[in-house]
C-alpha positions as a Markdown table, in Angstrom:
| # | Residue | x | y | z |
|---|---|---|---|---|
| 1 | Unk | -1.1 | 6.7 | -12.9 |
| 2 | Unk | -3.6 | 4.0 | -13.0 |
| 3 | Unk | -3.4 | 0.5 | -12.6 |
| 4 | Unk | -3.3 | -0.3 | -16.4 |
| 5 | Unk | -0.9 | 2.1 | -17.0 |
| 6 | Unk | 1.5 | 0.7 | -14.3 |
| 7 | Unk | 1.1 | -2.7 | -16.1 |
| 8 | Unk | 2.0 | -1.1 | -19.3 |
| 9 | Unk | 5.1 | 0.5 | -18.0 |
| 10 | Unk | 6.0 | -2.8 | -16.0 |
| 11 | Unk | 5.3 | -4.5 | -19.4 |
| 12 | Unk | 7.7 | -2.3 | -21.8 |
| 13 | Unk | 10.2 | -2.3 | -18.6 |
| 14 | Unk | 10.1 | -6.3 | -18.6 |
| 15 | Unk | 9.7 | -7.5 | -21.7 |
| 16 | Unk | 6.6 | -9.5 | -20.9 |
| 17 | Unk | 3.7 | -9.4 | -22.5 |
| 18 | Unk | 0.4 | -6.6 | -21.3 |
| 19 | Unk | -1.2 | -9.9 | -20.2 |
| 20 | Unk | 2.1 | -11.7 | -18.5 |
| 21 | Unk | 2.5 | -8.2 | -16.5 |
| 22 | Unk | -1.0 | -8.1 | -15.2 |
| 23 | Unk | -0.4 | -11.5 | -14.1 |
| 24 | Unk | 2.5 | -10.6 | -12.2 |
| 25 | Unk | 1.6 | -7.1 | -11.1 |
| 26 | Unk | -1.7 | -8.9 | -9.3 |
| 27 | Unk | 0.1 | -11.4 | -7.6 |
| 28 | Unk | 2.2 | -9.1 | -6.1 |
| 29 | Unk | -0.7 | -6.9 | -5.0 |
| 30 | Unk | -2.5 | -10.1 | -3.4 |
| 31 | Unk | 0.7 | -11.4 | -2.2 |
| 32 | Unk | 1.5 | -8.1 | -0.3 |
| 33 | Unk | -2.5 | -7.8 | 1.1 |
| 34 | Unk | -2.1 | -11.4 | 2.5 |
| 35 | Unk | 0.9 | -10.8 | 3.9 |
| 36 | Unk | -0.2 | -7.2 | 5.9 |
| 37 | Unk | -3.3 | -9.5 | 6.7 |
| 38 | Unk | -1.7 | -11.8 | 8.5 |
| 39 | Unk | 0.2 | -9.4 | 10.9 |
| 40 | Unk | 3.6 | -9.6 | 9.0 |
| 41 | Unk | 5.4 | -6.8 | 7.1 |
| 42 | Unk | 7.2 | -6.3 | 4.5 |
| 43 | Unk | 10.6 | -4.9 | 3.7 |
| 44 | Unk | 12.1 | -4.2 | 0.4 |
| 45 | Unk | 15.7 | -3.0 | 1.3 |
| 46 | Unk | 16.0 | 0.5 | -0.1 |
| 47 | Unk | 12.4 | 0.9 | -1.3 |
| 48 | Unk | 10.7 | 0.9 | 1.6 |
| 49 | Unk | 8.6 | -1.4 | 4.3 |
| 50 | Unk | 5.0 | -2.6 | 4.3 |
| 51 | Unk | 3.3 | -3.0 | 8.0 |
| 52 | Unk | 0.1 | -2.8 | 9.4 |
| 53 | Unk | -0.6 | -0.4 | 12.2 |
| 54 | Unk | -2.9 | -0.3 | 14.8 |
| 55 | Unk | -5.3 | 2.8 | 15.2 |
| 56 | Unk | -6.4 | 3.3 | 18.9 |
| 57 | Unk | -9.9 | 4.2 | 18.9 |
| 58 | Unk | -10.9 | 7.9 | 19.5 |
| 59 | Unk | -13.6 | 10.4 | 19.1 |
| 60 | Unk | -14.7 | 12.4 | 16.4 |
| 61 | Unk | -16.6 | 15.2 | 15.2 |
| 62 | Unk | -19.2 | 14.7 | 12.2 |
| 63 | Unk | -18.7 | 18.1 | 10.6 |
| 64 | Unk | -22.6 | 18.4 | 9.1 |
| 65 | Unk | -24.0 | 18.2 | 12.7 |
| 66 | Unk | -21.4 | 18.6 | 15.4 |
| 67 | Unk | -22.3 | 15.1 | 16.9 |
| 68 | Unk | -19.5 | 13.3 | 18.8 |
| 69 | Unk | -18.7 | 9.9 | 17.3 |
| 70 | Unk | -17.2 | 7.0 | 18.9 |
| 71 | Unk | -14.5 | 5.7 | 15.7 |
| 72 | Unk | -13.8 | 2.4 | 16.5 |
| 73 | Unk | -10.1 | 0.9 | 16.6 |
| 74 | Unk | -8.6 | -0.8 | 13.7 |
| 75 | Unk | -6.0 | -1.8 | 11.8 |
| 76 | Unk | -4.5 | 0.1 | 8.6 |
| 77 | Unk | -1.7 | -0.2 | 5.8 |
| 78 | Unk | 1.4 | 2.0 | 6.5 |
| 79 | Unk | 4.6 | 2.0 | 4.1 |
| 80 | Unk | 7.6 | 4.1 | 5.3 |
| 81 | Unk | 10.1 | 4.8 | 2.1 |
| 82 | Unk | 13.1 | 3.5 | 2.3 |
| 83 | Unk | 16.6 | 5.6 | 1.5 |
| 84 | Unk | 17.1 | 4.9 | -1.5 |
| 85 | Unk | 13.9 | 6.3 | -2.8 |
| 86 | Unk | 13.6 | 9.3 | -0.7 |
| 87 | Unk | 16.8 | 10.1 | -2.4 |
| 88 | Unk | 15.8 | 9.4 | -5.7 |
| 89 | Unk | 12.6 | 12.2 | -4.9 |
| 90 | Unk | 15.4 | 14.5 | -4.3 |
């Protein structure tokens, strides 16, 4: 499913207008990115949670040459489903 087509379904789901849902569906994505950004997480109760995550650096491997490579450490997105949706996936 692509982004348009998530706006479409929000839009026939809401009763808002293509545009209106766009509007909304954006804010939410920007809303969550800011969020995660600023070290905080985010926890819909029975859909799931939002956090960052920090990646220790490590080695790895570049597979074309076999060269070791130093991958630095960062910090990455990580969403953990809640119960109700695993359940749903059932």
């Amino acid at each position: 499913m692509t982004k348009q087509d998530f706006i479409s379904k929000v839009a026939a789901k809401s009763g808002l207008s293509n545009r209106d849902a766009g509007k909304a569906v954006d804010a939410f994505l920007e809303s969550v990115t800011e969020t995660l950004k600023s070290g905080d997480s985010i926890n819909f109760t029975g859909f799931g949670k939002f956090s960052p995550a920090a990646r220790a650096a490590r080695t790895g491997v570049n597979p074309r040459t076999g060269e070791k490579v130093q991958i630095a450490a960062t910090t990455v997105p990580k969403f953990s489903a809640g119960s109700q949706l695993k359940a749903a996936l059932k």
